[in-house]
N, C-alpha and C positions, 0 to 999 in steps of 0.2 A: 272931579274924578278921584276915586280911591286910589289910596300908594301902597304898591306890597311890601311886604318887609324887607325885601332887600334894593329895593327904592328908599325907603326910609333911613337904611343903612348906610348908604352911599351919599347922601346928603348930610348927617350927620362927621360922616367920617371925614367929608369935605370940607362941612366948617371947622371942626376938630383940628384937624393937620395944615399946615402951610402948602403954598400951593406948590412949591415943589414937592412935594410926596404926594399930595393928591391933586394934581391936576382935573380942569373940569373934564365935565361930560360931556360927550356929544349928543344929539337929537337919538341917537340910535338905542335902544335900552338895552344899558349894562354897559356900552361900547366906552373905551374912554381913547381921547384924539391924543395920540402920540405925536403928532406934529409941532403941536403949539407944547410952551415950556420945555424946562431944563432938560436935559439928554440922563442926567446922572440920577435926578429926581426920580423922572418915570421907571429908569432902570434900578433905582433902591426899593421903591413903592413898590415895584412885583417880587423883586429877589425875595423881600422877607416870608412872604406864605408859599412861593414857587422852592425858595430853599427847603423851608419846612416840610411840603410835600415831598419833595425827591428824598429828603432826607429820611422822611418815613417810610417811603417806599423802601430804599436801601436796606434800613434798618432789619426791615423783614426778611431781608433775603441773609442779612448778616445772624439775626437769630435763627433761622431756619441752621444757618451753619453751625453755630453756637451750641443749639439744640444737639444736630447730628453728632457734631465732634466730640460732645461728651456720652453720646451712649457706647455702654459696654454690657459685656456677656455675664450669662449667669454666674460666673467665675469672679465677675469685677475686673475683667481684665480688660484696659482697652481697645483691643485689637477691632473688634465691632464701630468703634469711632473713625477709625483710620480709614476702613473699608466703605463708610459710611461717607465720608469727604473723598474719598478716591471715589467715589459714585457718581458725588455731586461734581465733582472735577472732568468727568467726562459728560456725563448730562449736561453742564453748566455752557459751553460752547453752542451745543445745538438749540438750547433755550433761549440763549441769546441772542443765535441767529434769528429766531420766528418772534422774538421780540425785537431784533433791530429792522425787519421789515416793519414791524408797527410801528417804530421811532419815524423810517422815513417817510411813510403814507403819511403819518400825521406832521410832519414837518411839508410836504407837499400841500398838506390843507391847512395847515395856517400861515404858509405864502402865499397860498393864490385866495384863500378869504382877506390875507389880511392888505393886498393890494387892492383887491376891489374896494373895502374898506376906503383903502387912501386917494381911492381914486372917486368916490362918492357913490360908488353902485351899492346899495345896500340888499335890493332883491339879488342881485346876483350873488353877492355872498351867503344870502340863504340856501340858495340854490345848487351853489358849488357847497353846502355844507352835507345837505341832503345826499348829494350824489357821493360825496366823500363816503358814508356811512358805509354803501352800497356796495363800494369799488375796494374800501379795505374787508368787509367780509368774504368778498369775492378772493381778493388777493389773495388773504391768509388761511381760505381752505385748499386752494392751491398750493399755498408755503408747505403748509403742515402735511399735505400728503405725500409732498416731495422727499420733506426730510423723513417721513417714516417709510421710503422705502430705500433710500441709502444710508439706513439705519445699522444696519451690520455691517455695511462697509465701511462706516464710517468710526463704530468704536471697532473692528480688528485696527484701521490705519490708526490708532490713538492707543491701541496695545490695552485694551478692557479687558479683562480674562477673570476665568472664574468667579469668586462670588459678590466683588466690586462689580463687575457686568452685569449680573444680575440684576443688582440693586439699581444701575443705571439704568435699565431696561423699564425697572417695575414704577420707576419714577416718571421717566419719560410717556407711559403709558395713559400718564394721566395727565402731568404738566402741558404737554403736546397737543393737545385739542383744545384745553383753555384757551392757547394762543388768540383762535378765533376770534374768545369771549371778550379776551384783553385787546382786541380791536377795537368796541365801540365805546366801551372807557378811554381811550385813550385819543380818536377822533372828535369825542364829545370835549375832552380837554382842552382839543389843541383848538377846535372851535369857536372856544371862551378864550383861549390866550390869545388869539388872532385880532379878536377886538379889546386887546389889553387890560382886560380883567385877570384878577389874580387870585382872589379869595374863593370863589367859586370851583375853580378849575383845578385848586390845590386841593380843595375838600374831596373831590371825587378819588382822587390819588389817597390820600390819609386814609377816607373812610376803607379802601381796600388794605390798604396797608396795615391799618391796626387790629382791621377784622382778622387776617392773617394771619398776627401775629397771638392775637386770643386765643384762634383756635388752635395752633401750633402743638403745644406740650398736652393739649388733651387727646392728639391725634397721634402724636411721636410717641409716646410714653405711656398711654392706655389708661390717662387719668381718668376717673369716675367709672363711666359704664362703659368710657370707648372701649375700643381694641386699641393696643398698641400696632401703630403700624411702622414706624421709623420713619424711611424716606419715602413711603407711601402718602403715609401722614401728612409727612410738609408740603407734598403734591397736591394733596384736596385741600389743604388749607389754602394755602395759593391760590387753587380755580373758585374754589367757597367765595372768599375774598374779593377774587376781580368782577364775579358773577355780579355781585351786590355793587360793585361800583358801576359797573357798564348799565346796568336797571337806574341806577341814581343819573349818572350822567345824560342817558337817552332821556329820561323825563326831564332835567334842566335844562335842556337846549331845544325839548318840543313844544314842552309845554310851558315851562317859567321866564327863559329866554326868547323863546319863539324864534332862534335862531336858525332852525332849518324848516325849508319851505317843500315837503313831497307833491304836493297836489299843485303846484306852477310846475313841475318840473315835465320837460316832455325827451323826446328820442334828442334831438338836437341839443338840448341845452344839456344832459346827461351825457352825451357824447364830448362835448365842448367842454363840462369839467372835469371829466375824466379825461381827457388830452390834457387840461391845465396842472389837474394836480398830478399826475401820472409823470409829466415833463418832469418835474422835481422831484414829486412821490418816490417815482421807481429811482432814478438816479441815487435820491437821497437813501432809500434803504442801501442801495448797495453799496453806498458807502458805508453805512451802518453794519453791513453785514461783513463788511471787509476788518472789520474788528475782531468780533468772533472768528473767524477763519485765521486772523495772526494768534487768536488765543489757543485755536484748535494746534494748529502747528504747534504753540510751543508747549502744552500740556505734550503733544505728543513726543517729544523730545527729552522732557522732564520724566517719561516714564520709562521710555528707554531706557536714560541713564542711571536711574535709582528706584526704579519702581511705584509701588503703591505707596509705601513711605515719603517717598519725596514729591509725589501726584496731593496727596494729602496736604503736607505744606505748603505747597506751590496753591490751593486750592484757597487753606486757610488766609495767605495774604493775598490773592484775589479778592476775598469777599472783607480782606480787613481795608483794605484800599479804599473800599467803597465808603470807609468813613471820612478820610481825607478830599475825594473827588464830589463830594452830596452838594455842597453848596456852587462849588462848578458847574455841577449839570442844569440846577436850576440858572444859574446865571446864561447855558446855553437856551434855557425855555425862555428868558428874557429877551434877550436882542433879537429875535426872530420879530417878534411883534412889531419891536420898535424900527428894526431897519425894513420890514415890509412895507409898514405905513409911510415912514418917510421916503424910502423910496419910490412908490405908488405916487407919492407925493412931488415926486422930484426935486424933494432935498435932499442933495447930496453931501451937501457940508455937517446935516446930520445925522446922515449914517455912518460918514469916517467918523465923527465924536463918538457916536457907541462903540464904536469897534476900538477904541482908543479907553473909553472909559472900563468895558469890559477886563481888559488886557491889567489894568492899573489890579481891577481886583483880585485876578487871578494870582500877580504875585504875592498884593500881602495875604489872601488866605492861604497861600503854599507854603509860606515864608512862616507862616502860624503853626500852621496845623505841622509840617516838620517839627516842630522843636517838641510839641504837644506827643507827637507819637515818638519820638525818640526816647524820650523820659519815659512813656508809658510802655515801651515795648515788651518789657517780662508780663505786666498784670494781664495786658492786652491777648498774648499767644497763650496765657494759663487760662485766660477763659474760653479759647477757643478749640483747646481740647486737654487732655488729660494724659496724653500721649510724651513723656519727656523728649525722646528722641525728634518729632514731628515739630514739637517746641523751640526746641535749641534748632531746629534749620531756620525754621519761619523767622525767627530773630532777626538776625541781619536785615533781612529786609525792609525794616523800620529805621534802619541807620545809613540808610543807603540811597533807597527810589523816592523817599517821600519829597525831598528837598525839589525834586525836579516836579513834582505834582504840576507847576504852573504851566512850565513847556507842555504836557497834556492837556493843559486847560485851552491853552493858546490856541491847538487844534481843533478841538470839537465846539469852539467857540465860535473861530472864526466859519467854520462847515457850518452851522448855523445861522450865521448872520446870511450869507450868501446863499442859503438855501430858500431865505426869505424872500429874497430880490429875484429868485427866478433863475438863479447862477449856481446850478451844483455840484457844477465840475470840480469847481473850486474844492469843494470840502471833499469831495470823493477823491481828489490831487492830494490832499492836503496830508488823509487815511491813508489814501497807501503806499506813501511812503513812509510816514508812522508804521503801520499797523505788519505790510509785506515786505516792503523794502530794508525796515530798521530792525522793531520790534521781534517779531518770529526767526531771522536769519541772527540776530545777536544775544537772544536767549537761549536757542541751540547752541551756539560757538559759546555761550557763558558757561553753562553748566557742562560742557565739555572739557571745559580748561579747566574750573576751580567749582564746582559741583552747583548750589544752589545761588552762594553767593554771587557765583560767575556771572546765571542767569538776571540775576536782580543788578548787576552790573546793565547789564545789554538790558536792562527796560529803562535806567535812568538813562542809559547815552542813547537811547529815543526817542525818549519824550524831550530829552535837549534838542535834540539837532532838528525835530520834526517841527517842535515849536518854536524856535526861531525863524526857521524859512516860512511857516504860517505867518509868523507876526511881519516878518520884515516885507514880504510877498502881497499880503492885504494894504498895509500904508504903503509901498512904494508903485504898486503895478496896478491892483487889480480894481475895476470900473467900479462905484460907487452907485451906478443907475439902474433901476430895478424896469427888469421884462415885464410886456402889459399881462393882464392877467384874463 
């Protein structure tokens, strides 16, 4: 029998590396068995393309900002930039709301693929993959008509006004329905990581990500024949983008994977994986979604006290964070896999190692990436807008939260590992008291007492205290055995 290319790929890659990095295969194609070999191995083997992926995803939404915060008026003044991230700063909450139900569906479908997995059912993982597709399209026209109708109430409570509203508005208008499209990209992903492939699942992320980032400045800025549109621009590049990954994704999991099965699928067994991934799905989004709602709070707190000016700042180190936290979030697309299958598996001594090994790396890349943005924090805030005053706030904030970067990671790490095993309380425990209990109530009381820096005070002493009780709460308390799927 013929080998396709990325059979050929995977055999090579296998003799190539040691078998800690590339552990075999299983009989399943493309699947690779998390159970057998080293814990640290299988979780370095995906970080590198799963980092890269998140990191290019990020990336885009970081240029996106980049882009915005340096347009100005015909005058050259940049008041147009400020207004432009005061946009994105109120948009930015609600986007991420109808993106973090799509984090939790797909953290719902690759627990309960990735236990059937370890538990040897391999039709039934096709089948729960199938029905996953079905069940987040469904969700997320739900999601998305929800929030466009508490759309106005939502930026007067976050203090939008005049022509930053606007601009939130004209953004939303389009970002807001992609949501849907960034469903089956992102089901198709978590699909592939479920059976611990890594290359695959990051390409679909990349490929939307770079596409976006191409067409960005031809869309914001009116290069060639475009129109200039600004924050319209970044909005269709975005749905451009995810359009063309969710069309890539859906063909590599129907047709090249053959990982989802529609035509086995009937009322019953669609009912039965929508209960299974739903268990987790829904839980896990609303954990996800319990982030953005601490964000929404504290944007709206930061506008109260200082306006569009300090919404902008506050905006600008939001999305510069997102360079310190990239390899983080891929390391949370790691252990999902690896603690599903072994738990499915009912090795328990190898799901406390991940969660152990996880932990290790979260603080030296915090411990890195601090010292990296402290040094860089002028060149950093001058490329992100052109605004002195927006500058000099944003500052601080590079000398202050980044050190604690690991205490965040501890949390949305640990919500992941346990989201795998069927357990999502945990991480939805874990969020809000991060996210409503610490985060949002000490960002208000910061920038109340001592303005921006106050605020960036109360996000480092939440990400401490939040992830500690994560980490100490995971090794000392919480069950290691993963629910059947």
């Amino acid at each position: 029998m013929s080998q396709t290319p990325d059979e050929t790929l995977d055999e090579k890659l296998a003799e190539a590396l040691p078998d800690a990095i590339s552990p075999p295969l299983t009989s399943g194609k493309g699947k690779v068995d998390l159970t057998q070999g080293p814990i640290q191995g299988h979780i370095l083997r995906m970080l590198g393309p799963f980092a890269i992926a998140v990191i290019a995803l990020l990336s885009a939404g970081i240029i996106d900002t980049i882009y915005l915060g340096n347009l100005t008026g015909e005058d050259g003044s940049p008041e147009l930039g400020v207004l432009a991230l005061a946009a994105v700063g109120f948009a930015y909450p609600l986007t991420f709301f109808g993106n973090s139900v799509n984090i939790g569906l797909g953290a719902g479908t690759s627990s309960a693929i990735s236990r059937a997995i370890g538990s040897g059912d391999a039709e039934k993982a096709r089948r729960h993959g199938a029905a996953a597709i079905l069940f987040a399209l469904t969700v997320m026209f739900i999601t998305v008509s929800l929030i466009w109708l508490i759309l106005p109430l939502a930026l007067d409570f976050v203090g939008a006004r005049g022509e930053s509203r606007e601009m939130a508005i004209s953004y939303l208008m389009i970002s807001l329905p992609g949501l849907v499209v960034v469903s089956i990209a992102m089901i198709c992903n978590n699909i592939l990581r479920a059976g611990g492939e890594a290359i695959l699942p990051s390409s679909i992320m990349i490929l939307g990500a770079v596409l976006n980032i191409i067409i960005d400045p031809f869309l914001i800025f009116g290069w060639g024949p475009f129109p200039r549109l600004e924050v319209q621009g970044a909005a269709i590049a975005t749905v451009t983008g995810n359009t063309i990954a969710a069309i890539f994704g859906f063909y590599i999991v129907q047709f090249r994977r053959k990982a989802v099965s529609f035509a086995k699928m009937t009322v019953s067994s669609i009912r039965h994986a929508w209960w299974t991934i739903g268990r987790v799905g829904i839980v896990a989004a609303v954990t996800n979604v319990v982030v953005p709602v601490g964000t929404f709070l504290a944007v709206a707190a930061v506008q109260r006290q200082g306006g569009d000016t300090y919404n902008a700042a506050f905006t600008l180190t939001s999305r510069a964070e997102l360079i310190s936290v990239g390899l983080l979030y891929g390391l949370s697309a790691c252990i999902g896999a690896v603690t599903g299958q072994n738990g499915g598996a009912g090795k328990t001594d190898r799901v406390e190692e991940a969660f152990r090994v996880c932990y290790r790396i979260c603080i030296v890349w915090g411990t890195g990436m601090a010292v990296v943005l402290a040094i860089l924090a002028g060149p950093i805030v001058n490329l992100f807008t052109n605004d002195p005053e927006v500058a000099e706030l944003a500052k601080t904030y590079f000398w202050i939260v980044p050190i604690t970067i690991a205490g965040y990671g501890f949390v949305f790490v640990s919500a992941a590992g346990f989201n795998a095993l069927g357990r999502p309380l945990y991480g939805l425990t874990f969020t809000i008291i991060r996210s409503l209990l610490l985060y949002a109530p000490l960002v208000a009381i910061g920038v109340y007492l001592d303005d921006l820096r106050g605020a960036f005070f109360g996000i480092a002493i939440a990400n401490v205290i939040s992830g500690l009780i994560a980490r100490e709460w995971v090794l000392r308390k919480a069950p290691m055995t993963a629910k059947d799927s």
